[in-house]
C-alpha positions in Angstrom: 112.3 106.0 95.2 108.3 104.5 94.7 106.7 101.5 95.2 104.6 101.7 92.7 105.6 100.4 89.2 104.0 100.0 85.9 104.3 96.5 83.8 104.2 98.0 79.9 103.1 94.4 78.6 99.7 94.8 80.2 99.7 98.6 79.7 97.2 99.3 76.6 97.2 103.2 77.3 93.6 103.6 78.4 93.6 106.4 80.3 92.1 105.2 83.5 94.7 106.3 85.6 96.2 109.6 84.6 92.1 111.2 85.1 92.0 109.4 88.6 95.9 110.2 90.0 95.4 113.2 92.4 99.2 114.6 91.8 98.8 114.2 87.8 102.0 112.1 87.8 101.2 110.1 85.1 101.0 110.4 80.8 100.0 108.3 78.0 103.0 108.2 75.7 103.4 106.1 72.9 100.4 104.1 73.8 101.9 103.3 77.2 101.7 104.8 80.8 104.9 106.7 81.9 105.0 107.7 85.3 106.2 110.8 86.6 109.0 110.3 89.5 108.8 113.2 91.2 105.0 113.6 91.4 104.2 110.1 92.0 103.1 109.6 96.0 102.6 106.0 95.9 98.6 106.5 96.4 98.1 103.6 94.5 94.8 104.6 93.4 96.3 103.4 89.7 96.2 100.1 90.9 92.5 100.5 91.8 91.6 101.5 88.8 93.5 99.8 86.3 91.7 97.4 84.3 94.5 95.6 82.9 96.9 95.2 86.2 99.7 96.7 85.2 100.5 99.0 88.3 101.9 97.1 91.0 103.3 97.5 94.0 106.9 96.3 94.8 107.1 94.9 98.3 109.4 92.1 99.4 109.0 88.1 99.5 107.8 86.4 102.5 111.4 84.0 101.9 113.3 87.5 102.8 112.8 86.9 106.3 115.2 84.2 106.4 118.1 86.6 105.9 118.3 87.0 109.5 118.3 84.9 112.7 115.3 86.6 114.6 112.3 87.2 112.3 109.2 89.5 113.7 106.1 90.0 112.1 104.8 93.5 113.0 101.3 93.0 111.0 98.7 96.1 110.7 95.6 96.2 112.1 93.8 96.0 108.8 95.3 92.1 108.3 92.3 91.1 111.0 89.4 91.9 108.5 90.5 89.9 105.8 89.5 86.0 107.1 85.9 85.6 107.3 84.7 84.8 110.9 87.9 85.4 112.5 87.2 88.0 115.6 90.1 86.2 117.8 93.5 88.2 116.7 95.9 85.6 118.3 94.6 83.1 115.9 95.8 85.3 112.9 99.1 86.3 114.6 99.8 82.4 115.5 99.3 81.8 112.2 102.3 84.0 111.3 104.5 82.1 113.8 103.7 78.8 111.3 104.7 81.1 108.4 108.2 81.4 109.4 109.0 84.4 112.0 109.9 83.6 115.8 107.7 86.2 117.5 104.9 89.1 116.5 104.4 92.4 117.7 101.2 94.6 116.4 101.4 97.6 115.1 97.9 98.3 116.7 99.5 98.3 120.1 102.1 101.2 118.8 99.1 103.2 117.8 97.5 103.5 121.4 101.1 104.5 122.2 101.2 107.2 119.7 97.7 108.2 120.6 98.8 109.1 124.0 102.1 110.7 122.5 99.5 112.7 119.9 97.3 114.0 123.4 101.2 115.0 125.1 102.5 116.9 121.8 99.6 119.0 120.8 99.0 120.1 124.6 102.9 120.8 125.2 103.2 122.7 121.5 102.2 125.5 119.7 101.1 123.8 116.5 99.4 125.4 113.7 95.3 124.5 113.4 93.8 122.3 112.0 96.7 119.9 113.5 97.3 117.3 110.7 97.5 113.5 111.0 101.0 112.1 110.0 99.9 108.4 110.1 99.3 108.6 106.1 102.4 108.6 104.2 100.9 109.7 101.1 98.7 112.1 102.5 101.9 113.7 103.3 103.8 113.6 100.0 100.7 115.2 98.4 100.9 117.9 100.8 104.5 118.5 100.3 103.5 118.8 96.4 100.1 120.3 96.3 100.1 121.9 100.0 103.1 122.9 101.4 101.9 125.6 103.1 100.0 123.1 105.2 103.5 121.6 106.1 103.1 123.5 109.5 100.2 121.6 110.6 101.6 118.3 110.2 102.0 116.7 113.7 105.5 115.6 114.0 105.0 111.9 115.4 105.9 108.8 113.9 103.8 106.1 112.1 102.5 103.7 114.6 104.4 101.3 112.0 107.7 103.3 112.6 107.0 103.5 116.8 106.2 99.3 117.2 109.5 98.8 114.9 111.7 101.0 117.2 110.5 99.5 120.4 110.8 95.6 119.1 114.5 96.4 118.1 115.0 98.1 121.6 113.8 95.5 123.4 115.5 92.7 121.9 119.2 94.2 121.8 118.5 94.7 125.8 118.1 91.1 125.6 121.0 90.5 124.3 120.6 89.9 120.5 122.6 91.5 118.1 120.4 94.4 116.6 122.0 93.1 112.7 120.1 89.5 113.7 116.7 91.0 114.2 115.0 91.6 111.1 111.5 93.5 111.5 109.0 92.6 109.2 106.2 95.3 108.5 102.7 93.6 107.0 101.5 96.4 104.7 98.3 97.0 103.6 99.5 99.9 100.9 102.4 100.7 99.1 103.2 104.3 100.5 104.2 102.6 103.6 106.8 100.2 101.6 108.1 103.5 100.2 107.9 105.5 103.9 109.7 102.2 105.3 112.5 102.4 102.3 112.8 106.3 101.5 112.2 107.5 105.0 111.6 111.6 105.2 111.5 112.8 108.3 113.5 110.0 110.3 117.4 109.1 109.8 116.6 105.7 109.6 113.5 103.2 109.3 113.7 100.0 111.7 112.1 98.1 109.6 113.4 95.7 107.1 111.0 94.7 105.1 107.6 94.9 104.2 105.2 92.3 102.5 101.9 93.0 101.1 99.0 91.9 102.9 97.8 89.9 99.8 100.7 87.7 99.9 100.8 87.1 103.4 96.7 86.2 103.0 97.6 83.9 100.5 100.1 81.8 102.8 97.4 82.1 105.7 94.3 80.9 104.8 95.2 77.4 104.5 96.6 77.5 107.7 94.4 79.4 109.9 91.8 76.3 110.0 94.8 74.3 111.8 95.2 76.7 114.7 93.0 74.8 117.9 94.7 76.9 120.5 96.3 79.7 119.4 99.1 81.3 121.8 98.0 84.8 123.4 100.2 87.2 121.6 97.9 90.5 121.2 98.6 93.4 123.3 96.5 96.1 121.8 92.8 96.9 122.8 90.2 97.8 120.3 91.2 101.8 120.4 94.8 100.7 118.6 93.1 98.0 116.0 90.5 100.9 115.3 93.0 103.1 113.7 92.4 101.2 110.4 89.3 102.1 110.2 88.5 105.7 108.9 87.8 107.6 112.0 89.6 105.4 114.7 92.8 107.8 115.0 90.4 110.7 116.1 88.4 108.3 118.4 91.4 106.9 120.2 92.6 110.5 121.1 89.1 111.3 122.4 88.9 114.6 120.5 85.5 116.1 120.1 86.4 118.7 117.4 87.7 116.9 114.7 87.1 115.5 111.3 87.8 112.3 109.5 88.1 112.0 105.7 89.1 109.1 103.6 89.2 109.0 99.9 92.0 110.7 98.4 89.4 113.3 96.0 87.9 114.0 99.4 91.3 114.9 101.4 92.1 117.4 98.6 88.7 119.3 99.2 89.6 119.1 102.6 92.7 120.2 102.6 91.4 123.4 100.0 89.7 124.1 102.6 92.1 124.2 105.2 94.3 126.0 102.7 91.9 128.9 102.3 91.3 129.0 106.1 88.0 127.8 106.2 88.4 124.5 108.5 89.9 127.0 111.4 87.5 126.1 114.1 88.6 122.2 113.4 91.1 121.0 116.4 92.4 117.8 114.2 91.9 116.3 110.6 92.2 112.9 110.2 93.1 112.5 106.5 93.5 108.9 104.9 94.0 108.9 101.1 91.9 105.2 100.7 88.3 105.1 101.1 87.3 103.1 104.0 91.2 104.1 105.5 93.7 101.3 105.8 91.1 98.7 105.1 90.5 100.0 101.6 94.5 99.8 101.1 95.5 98.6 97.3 97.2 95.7 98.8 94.5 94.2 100.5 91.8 91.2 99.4 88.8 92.2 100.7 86.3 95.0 100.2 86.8 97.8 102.4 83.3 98.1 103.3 82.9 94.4 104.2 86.5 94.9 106.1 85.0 97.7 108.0 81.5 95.2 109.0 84.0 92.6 110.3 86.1 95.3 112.4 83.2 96.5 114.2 82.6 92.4 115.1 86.5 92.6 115.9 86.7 95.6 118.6 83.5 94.1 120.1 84.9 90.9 120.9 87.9 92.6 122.0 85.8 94.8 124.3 85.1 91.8 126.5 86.6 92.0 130.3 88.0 88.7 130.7 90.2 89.1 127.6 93.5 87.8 127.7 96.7 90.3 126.5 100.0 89.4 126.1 102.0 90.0 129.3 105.4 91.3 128.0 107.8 94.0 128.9 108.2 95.3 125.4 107.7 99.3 126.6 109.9 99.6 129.1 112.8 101.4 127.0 111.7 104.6 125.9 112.0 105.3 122.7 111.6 108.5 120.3 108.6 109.0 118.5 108.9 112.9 117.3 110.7 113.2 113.6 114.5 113.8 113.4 114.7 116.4 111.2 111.6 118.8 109.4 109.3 117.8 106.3 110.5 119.6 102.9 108.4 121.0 100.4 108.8 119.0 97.2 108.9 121.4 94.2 107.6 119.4 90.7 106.7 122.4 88.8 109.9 124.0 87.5 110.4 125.0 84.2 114.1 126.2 84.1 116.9 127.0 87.0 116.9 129.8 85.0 114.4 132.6 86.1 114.2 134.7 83.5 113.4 131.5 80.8 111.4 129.9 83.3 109.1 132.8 83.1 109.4 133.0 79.3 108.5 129.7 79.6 105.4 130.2 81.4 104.1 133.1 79.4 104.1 130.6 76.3 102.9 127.8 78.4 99.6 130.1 79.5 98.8 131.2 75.9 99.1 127.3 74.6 96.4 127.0 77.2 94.2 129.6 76.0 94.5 127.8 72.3 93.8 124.7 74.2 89.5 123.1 74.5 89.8 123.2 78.3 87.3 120.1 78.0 90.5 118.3 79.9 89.4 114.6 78.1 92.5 112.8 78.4 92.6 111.8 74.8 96.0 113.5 74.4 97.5 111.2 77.0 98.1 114.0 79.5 95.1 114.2 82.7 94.1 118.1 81.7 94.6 120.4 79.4 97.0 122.9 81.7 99.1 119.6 81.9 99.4 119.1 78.4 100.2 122.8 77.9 103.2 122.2 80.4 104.4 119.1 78.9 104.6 121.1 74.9 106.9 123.4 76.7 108.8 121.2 78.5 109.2 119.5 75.2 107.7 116.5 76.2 104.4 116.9 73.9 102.9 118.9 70.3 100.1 120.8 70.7 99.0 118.2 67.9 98.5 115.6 70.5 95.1 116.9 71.2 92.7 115.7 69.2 90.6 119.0 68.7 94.2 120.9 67.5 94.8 118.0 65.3 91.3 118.5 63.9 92.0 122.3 63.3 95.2 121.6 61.4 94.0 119.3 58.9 90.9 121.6 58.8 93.3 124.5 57.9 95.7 122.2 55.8 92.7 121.6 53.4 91.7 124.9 53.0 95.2 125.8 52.3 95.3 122.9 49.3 92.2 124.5 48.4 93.8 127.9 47.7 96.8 126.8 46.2 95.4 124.4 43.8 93.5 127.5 42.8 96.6 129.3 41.9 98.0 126.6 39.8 99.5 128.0 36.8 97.5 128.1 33.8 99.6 125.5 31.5 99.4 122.9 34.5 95.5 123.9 35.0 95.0 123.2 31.2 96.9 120.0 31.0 94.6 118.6 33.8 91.5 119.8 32.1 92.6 117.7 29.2 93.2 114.5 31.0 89.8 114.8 32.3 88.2 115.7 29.2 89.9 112.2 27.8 
């Protein structure tokens, strides 16, 4: 059910990644990471920060797309900022026509789509404040976990990923193609969008099917790029659409003057405190993105967010120019829906025992292994805090002997009990070993 995967033969069990994981889904155990299932969101900050490489994401091979007749690209936005001195899109998605798939449709053209769809909703419905972005997929599995009472403000929409897929399918099988021949490609620049295209939530069914990291996709372009004289006009979307990879550039699009942007995902949680405490209540809309820089500081991407963000700003002002070409293609003209089919559930990670009663028996003992606990929360034990820790001894997973400062104690208390016993040593042994010495 993740993307995200560990490779134990690089694993050395620093513990980089369970202090930085913002749902504490991962434990040093046995000198090797374990991650937790069903607190994992597919972040993939561990990737970030892990020294050694061994989290990965699992996406899909470029040769995948020859399991069907029609191949489409659908790249995101962030893709663009990768190449050095590359501010034409259509040379980028020609370049993915050499790669292998027969046409390519951006996902930054969905986005101005759902940006009007965002303007329609939150005018037509009664939606809780501060309304939500749903474009981040793991912004929204961490609020399922560590928010759910935020579930409310969510706006319903579909990922701009999601809304491009639907209409490319629609628009082909009016032509006539068999909708099992049309394979839909998603370029991703992070792997909670491989897991949001695999596990969907909130819709029956993704339409897309597959998804390739932008680093191997990079890989397989750059060689090719410098080929490309006159690249064909395929790009539909304006500099509003491509600007949604940028931190800020959902709120922009939508034109909303109250609103607040936050990447980052340490900052979103203080955000979303916030908001859970019902100090953000004069905000309209948050714009929450759990990598810094948004989609351009995605785990799967090459380059440096902040030099990602330089060459978008180059991007949208090229694109900005009047006599611009677009791509001149009925692709919209089958509506589609972009709401969710059925409502986001709370994912509950914390619980003890079906049982009630036990399960608070079992958090009475967990709080006063907590109390005996430092509270320093170093890691050293392999778990991200001490609380966590406390949880995992009653769950069975851990001894209190794990932490270092406990361990300390015992073999403190261990000597001064071989202290006091060889004290009361009978008399015949005590005089025996007086005599050996005295020899």
């Amino acid at each position: 059910m993740h993307s995200v995967i560990l490779d134990k033969d690089k694993c050395v069990g620093c513990t980089d990644c369970i202090k930085r994981c913002p749902t504490e889904a991962i434990r040093v155990r046995n000198g090797k990471a374990e991650i937790t299932v069903e607190r994992c969101i597919d972040c993939g900050l561990c990737i970030r920060v892990c020294r050694n490489n061994a989290k990965k994401a699992k996406t899909d091979p470029l040769s995948m797309i020859h399991d069907y007749k029609f191949k489409i690209a659908i790249p995101a936005p962030t893709l663009y900022t990768q190449f050095k001195g590359i501010t034409d899109p259509n040379i980028i998605l020609t370049g993915l026509k050499y790669l292998g798939f027969d046409d390519v449709f951006e996902v930054s053209k969905a986005a101005e789509i759902v940006t009007q769809e965002t303007l329609k909703y939150i005018a037509e419905h009664d939606i809780a404040k501060p309304v939500l972005s749903s474009a981040c997929p793991a912004i929204i599995r961490m609020i399922q976990i560590r928010f759910p009472s935020l579930i409310p403000n969510i706006l319903p929409l579909i990922s701009p990923k999601e809304a491009i897929a639907r209409y490319v399918k629609t628009y082909f099988i009016h032509q006539g193609m068999k909708e099992e021949d049309i394979g839909v490609f998603f370029i991703s620049p992070c792997a909670a969008k491989v897991t949001n295209s695999r596990y969907p939530q909130v819709i029956n069914k993704s339409y897309v099917d597959g998804v390739i990291s932008i680093k191997k996709i990079y890989m397989e372009l750059q060689p090719l790029l410098k080929k490309i004289k006159e690249p064909e006009v395929l790009s539909m979307s304006t500099s509003k659409g491509i600007g949604w990879a940028d931190s800020g550039g959902e709120g922009r699009a939508t034109g909303f003057e109250n609103y607040i942007a936050v990447d980052g995902i340490e900052n979103v949680i203080q955000i979303l405190e916030k908001v859970e405490n019902g100090k953000l209540e004069d905000i309209d809309f948050i714009e929450c993105l759990a990598c810094v820089g948004g989609c351009l500081g995605g785990p799967l991407t090459v380059e440096d967010a902040f030099v990602a963000s330089h060459r978008m700003e180059k991007l949208k002002k090229e694109m900005s120019k009047k006599n611009r070409k677009l791509r001149d293609i009925d692709l919209f003209s089958h509506p589609v829906k972009l709401t969710w089919d059925k409502p986001l559930k709370v994912k509950s990670v914390l619980t003890l025992d079906d049982d009630r009663e036990k399960a608070l028996e079992m958090m009475e003992q967990l709080e006063a292994i907590y109390e005996r606990l430092p509270k320093i929360d170093c890691g050293s034990c392999g778990a991200p805090t001490c609380r966590a820790l406390a949880e995992d001894i009653v769950c069975g997973k851990a001894h209190v002997e794990d932490c270092v400062f406990m361990l300390r104690e015992k073999v403190r208390n261990m000597a001064k009990d071989m202290v006091i016993l060889s004290e009361k040593l009978p008399p015949s042994i005590q005089k025996k070993g007086d005599n050996e010495n005295d020899g």
